[in-house]
C-alpha positions as CSV (number, residue, x, y, z in Angstrom):
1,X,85.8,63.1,95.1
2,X,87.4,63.0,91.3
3,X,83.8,61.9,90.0
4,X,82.7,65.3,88.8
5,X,85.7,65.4,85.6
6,X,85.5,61.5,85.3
7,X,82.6,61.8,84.4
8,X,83.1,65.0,82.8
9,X,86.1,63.3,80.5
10,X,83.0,61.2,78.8
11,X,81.7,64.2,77.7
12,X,84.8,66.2,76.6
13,X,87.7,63.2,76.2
14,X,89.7,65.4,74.0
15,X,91.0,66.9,77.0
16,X,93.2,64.3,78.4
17,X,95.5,63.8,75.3
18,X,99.3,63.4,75.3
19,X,100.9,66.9,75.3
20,X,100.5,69.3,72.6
21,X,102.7,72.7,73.0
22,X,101.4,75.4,71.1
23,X,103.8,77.8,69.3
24,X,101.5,80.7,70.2
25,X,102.4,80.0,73.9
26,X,105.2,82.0,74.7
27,X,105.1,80.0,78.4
28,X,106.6,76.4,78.2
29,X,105.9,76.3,82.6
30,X,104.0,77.1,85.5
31,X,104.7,80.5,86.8
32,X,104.0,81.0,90.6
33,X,103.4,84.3,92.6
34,X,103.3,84.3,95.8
35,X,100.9,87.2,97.7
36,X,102.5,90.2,97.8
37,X,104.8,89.4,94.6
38,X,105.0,91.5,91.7
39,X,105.5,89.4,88.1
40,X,109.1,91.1,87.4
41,X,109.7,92.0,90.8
42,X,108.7,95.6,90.6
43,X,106.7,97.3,92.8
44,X,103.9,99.7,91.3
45,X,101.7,100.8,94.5
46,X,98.8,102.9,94.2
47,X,100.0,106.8,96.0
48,X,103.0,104.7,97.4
49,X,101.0,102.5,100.0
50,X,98.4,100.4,98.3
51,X,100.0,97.6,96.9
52,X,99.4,97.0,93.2
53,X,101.0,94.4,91.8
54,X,100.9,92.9,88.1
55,X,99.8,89.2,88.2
56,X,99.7,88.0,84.8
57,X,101.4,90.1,81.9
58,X,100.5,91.3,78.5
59,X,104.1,89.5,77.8
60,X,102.4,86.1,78.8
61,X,99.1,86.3,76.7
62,X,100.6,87.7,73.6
63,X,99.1,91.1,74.6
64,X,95.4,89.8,74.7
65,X,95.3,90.3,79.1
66,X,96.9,91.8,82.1
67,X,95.7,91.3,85.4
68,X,96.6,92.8,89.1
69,X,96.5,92.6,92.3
70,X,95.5,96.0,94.9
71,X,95.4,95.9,98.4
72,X,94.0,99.1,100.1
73,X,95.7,100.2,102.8
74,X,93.7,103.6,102.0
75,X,90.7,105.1,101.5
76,X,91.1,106.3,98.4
77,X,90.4,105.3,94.8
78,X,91.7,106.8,90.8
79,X,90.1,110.5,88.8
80,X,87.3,109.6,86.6
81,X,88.6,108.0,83.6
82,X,88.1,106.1,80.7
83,X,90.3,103.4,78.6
84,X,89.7,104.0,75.1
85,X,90.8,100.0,73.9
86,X,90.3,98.2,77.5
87,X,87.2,96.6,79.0
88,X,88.4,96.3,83.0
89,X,86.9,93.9,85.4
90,X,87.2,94.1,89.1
91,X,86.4,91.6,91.7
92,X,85.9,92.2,95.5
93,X,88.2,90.4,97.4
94,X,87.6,92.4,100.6
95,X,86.0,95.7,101.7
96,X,83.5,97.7,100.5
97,X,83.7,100.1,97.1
98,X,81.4,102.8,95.4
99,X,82.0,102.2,91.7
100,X,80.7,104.7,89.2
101,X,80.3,103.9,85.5
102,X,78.6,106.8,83.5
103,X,76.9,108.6,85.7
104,X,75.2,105.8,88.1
105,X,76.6,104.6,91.1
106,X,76.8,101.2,92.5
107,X,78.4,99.5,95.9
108,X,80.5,96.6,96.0
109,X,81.3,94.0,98.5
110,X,83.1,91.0,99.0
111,X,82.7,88.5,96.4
112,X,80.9,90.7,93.6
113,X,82.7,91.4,90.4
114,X,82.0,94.5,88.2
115,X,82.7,95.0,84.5
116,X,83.2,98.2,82.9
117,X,83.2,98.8,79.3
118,X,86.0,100.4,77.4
119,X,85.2,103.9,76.1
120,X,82.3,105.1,79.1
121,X,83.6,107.0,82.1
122,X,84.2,105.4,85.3
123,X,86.4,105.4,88.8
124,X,85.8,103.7,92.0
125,X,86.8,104.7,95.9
126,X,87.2,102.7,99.0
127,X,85.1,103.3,101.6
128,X,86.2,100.9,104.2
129,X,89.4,101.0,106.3
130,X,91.2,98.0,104.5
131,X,90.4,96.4,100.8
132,X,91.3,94.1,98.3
133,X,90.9,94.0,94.4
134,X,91.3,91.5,91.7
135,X,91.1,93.3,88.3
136,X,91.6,92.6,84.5
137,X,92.2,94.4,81.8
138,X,91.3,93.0,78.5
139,X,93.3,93.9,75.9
140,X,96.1,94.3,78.0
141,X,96.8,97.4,76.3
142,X,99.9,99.9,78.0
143,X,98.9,99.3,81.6
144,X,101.5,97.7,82.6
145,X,104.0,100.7,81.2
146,X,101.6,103.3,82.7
147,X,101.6,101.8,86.1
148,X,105.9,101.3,86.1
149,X,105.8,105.2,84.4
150,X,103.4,106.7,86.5
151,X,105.6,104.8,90.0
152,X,109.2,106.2,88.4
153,X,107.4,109.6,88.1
154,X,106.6,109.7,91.8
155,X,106.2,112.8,93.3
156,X,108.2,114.6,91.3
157,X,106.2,114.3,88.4
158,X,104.4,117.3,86.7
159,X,101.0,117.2,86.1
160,X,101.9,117.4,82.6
161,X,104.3,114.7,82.7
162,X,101.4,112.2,84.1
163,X,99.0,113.8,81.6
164,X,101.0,112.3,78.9
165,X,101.8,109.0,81.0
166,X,97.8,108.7,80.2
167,X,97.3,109.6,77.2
168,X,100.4,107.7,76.0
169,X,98.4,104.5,77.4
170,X,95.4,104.7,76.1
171,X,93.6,106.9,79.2
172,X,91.2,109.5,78.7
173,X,91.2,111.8,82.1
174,X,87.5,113.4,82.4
175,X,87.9,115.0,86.3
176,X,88.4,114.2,89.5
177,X,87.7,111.0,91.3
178,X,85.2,109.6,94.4
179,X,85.5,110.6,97.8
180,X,84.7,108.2,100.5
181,X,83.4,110.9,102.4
182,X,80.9,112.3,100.1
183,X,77.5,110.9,100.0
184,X,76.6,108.7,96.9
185,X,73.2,108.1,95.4
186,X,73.2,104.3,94.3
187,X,71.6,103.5,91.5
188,X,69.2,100.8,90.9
189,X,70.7,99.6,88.0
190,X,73.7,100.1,85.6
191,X,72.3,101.5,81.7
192,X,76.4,100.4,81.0
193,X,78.2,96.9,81.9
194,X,77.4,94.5,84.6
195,X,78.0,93.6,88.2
196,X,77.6,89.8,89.3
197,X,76.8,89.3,93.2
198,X,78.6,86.7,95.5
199,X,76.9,83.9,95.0
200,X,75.3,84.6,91.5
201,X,76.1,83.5,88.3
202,X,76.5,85.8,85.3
203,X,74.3,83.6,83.6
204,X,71.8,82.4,86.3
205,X,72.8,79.0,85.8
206,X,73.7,76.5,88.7
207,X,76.9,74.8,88.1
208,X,77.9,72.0,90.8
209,X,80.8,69.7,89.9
210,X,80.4,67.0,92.0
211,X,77.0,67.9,93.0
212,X,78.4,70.4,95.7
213,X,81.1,72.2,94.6
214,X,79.7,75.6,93.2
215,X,81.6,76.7,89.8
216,X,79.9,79.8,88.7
217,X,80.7,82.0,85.7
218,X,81.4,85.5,86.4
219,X,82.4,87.0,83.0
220,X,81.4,85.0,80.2
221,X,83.0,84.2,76.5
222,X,80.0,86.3,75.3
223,X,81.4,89.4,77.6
224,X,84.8,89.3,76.0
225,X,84.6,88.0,72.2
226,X,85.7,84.7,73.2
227,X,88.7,86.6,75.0
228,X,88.4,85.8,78.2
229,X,86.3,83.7,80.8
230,X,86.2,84.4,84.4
231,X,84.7,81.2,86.7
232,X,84.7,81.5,90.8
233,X,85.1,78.0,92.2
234,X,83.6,77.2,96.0
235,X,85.1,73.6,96.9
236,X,83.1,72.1,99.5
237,X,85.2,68.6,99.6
238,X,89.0,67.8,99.2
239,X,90.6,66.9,96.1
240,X,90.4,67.5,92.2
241,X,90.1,67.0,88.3
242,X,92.6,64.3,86.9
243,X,95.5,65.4,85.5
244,X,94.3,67.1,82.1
245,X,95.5,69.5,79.3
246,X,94.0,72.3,77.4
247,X,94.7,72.4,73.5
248,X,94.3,76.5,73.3
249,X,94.0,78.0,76.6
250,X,95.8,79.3,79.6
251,X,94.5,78.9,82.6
252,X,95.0,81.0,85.5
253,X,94.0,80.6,89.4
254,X,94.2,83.0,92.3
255,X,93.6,81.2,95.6
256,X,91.1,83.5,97.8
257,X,90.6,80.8,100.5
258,X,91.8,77.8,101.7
259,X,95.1,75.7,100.2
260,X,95.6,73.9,97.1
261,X,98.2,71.6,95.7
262,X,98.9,72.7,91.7
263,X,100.9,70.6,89.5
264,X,102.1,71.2,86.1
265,X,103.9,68.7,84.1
266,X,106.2,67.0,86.3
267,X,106.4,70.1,89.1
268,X,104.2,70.6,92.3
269,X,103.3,73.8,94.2
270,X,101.5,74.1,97.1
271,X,99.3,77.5,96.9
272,X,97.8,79.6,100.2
273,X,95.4,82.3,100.5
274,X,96.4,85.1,97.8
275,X,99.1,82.9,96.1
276,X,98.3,82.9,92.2
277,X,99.3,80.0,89.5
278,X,99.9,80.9,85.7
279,X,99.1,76.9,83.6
280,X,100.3,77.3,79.9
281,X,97.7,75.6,77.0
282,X,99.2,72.3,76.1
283,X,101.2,71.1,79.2
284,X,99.3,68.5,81.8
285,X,98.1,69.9,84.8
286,X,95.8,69.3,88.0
287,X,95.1,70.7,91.1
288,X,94.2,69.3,94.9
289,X,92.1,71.3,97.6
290,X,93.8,70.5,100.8
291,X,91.4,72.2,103.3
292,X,87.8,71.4,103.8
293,X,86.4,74.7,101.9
294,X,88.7,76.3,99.6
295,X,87.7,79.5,96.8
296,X,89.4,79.7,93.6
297,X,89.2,83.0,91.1
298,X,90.2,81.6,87.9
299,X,89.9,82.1,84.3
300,X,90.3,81.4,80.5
301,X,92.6,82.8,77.8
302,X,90.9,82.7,75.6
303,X,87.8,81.4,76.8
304,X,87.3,78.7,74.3
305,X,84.4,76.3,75.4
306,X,84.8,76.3,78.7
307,X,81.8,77.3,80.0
308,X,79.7,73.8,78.2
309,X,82.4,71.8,79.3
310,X,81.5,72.5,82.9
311,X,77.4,73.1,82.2
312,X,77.7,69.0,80.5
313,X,79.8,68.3,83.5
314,X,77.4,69.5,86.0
315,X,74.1,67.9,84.1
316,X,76.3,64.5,83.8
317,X,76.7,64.5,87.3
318,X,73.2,65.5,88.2
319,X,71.6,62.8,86.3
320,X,74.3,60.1,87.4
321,X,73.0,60.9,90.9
């Protein structure tokens, strides 16, 4: 059940040297959140009920990421907008969502992922009774301020005062937002960005470590600038990769289903359903599916050469069958 990285190790053995700590790493340890934690411990929900928590900050990638965690308790979603510095990437957890970018509109379900550009016009709304997003923001830019800013505000805030909240962060306001009870024209297509299905691979490719285990890229290096890398793991058999390190990349995974054992360096975790792990480049680190099916949402900062390590991993394995 280790076979699919022993065999990958043959191909990449510069990945299981002794540990190198980069001074560019301002992490020297796991960091663990468990669902429903914010990364400092404060709160930033979405009109007060819809959880929004920061997951990985820009204080942990040097400023080159931030990611976050919404649950929808609402059906509601943000006004039109645009970042002027930030591509943002959203993945479907749960529920269903009418994204617009431009002036098309697309839905969303469980399991795709949608990446909108920095600079073009978008917003999304939720249109089922509960949901559940996953989203990045590459730079990591002022989001993190805006959100805390925009949560101290409340209420209270003027209009004015949120106005400059946005434009202080890098947000260009053009109107109001979606309804979920208006009726929206999908388009067929998107002229702007890209949304990757369940199940589909951003780069039509079919990655199986192991032979069954389905490791598909979502965002690719090519997406980002060699920023960021975005993989969805479906683990169809207990167990994992050997105890490994990366020379230049943190590695980050969010468990969407079943439960995992993490270790880093000399510490274990033990991870559930919405529970998130933060792996610093340059310390020794492995994981363990516990449960017969378990779903993984992880990625790549930066994204390095991730994505042929697993495509020679996954024609090793195929041939050594």
């Amino acid at each position: 059940r280790r076979k699919f990285l022993s065999i990958s190790l043959t191909v990449f053995p510069v990945l299981t040297i002794p540990q190198l700590f980069s001074a560019q790493n301002p992490a020297q340890k796991a960091i663990v959140l468990r669902q429903g934690e914010s990364r400092f411990g404060f709160p930033t929900p979405f009109l007060g009920v819809n959880p929004n928590d920061l997951k990985v900050s820009s204080k942990d990638t040097l400023g080159k990421l931030s990611t976050f965690d919404y649950i929808g308790n609402q059906k509601a979603g943000p006004s039109l907008h645009s970042h002027l510095y930030q591509d943002e990437v959203f993945y479907v957890l749960e529920g269903k969502y009418i994204f617009q970018l431009g002036n098309e509109k697309q839905l969303l379900n469980a399991g795709d992922l949608i990446f909108l550009p920095r600079t073009i016009p978008h917003s999304w709304v939720q249109i089922s009774e509960k949901g559940h997003l996953y989203y990045f923001l590459q730079p990591a830019g002022q989001m993190e301020e805006f959100f805390k800013r925009m949560t101290e505000l409340g209420a209270s805030g003027t209009e004015a005062e949120r106005a400059q909240v946005g434009i202080d962060s890098g947000i260009k306001n053009h109107g109001p937002g979606l309804s979920a009870t208006d009726e929206h024209i999908i388009s067929n297509s998107l002229s702007n960005g890209f949304i990757v299905r369940a199940g589909e691979n951003r780069l039509g490719e079919n990655t199986l470590l192991n032979g069954i285990n389905r490791n598909d890229i979502k965002v690719s290096s090519k997406d980002t600038g060699a920023e960021l890398s975005i993989f969805e793991y479906n683990g169809k058999e207990k167990g994992g990769p050997p105890l490994h390190l990366h020379y230049h990349q943190d590695e980050v995974f969010y468990v969407a289903d079943g439960i995992f054992t993490f270790q880093c360096a000399d510490e274990k975790y033990r991870l559930g359903k919405g529970d998130m792990i933060f792996l610093p480049r340059g310390i020794p680190h492995t994981f363990a599916q516990l449960t017969d099916a378990g779903k993984l949402l992880y990625f790549f900062q930066p994204a390095g050469k991730m994505e042929e390590f697993f495509r020679a991993s996954s024609n090793a394995s195929s041939q050594k069958d």
